[in-house]
C-alpha positions as CSV (number, residue, x, y, z in Angstrom):
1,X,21.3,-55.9,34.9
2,X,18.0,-57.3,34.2
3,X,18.6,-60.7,34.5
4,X,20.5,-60.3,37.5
5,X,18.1,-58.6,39.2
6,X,15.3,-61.0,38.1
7,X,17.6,-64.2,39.0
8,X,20.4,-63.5,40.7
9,X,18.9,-62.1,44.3
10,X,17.1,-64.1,47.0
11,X,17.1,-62.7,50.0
12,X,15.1,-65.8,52.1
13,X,12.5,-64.6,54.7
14,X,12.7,-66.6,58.4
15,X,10.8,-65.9,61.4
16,X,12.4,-63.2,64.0
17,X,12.9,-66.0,66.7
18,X,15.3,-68.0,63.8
19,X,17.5,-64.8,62.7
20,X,17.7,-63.2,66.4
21,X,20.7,-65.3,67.0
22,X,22.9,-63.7,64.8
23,X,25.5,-66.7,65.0
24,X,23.1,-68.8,63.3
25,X,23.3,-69.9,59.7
26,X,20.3,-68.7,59.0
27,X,20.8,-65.5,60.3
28,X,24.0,-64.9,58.9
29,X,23.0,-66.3,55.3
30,X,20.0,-63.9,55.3
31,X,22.8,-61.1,56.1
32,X,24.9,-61.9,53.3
33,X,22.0,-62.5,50.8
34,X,20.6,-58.7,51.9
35,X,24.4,-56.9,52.0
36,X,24.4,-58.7,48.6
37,X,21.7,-57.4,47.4
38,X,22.8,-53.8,48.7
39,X,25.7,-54.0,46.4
40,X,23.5,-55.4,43.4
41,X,20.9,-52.1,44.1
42,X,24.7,-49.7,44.5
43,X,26.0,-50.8,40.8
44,X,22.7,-50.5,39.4
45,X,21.9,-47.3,40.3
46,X,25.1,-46.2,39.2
47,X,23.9,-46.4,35.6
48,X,21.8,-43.8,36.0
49,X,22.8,-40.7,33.7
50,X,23.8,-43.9,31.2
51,X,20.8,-45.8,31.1
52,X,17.0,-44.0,30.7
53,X,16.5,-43.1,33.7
54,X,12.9,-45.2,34.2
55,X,15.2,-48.1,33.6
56,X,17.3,-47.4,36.4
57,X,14.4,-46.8,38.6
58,X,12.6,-49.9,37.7
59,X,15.0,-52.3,38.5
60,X,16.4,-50.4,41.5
61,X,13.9,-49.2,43.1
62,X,10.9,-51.3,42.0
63,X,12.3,-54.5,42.0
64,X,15.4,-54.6,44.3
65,X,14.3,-52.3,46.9
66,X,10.5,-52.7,47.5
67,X,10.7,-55.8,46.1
68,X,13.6,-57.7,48.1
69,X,15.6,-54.8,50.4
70,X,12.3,-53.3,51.7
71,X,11.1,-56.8,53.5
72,X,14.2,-57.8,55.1
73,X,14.1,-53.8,56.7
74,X,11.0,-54.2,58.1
75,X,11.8,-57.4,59.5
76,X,14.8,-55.7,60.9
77,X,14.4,-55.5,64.9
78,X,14.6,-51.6,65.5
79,X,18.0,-50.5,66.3
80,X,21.9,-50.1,65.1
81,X,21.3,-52.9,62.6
82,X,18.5,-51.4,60.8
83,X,20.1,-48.2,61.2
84,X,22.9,-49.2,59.2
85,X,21.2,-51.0,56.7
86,X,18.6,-47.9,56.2
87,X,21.6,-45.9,55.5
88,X,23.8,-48.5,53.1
89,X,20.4,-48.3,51.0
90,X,19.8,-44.7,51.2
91,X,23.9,-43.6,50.3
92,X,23.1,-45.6,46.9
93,X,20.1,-43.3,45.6
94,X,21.3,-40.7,43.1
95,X,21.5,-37.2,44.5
96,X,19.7,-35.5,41.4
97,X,16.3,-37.1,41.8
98,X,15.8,-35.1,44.7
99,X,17.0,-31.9,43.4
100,X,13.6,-30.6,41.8
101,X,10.9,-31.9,44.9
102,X,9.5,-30.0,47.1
103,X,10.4,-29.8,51.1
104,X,8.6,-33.0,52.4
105,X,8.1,-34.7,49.0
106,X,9.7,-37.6,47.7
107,X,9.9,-40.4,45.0
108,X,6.4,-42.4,45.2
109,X,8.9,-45.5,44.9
110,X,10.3,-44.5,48.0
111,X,7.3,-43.9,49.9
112,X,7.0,-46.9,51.6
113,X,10.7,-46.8,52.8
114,X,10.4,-43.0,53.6
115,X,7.2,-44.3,56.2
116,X,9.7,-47.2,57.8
117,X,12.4,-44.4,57.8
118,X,10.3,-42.0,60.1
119,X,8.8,-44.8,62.3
């Protein structure tokens, strides 16, 4: 998983005015490379329970989300799109982690996509 996460994922940045038009190569590679990426970030997360948990969090949410996932979101004119996206990523987090924080609380590796969430 390591090595996957470490080599495997590229998600390439372009300017807005290059990836608006979604029927250009650039555009739709950048899609493929994040939805990609969403999968990668899905099947590791599902280790969790199997693999130490700080494991799990590391290369999920440390590397592939805040790392890779995170940037393309923000980049992510506001609307359907990032709707989706925001909720692809969110479906994948493990319901336990949240079972023992407080109302208003979360995961300080989330923090930063909790802030894009409520903007």
């Amino acid at each position: 998983m390591k090595k996957s996460v470490e080599e495997d994922v590229f998600i390439p940045l372009y300017p807005k005015s290059t990836v608006e038009d979604k029927s250009s190569l650039r555009s739709k590679f950048q899609e493929r490379q994040f939805w990609s990426a969403v999968k990668l970030l899905s099947n590791v997360l599902l280790w969790d329970g199997i693999v130490q948990e700080d494991t799990v969090r590391e290369l999920g949410l440390n590397k592939l989300l805040n790392r890779y996932l995170l940037l393309n979101l923000l980049n992510t004119p506001p609307g359907p799109d990032n709707i989706e996206k925001c909720s692809k990523v969110v479906a994948c987090l493990p319901e336990r982690w949240f079972q023992d924080l407080k109302s208003g609380s979360t995961l300080p590796e989330l923090l930063n996509l909790c802030q894009h969430l409520l903007q």
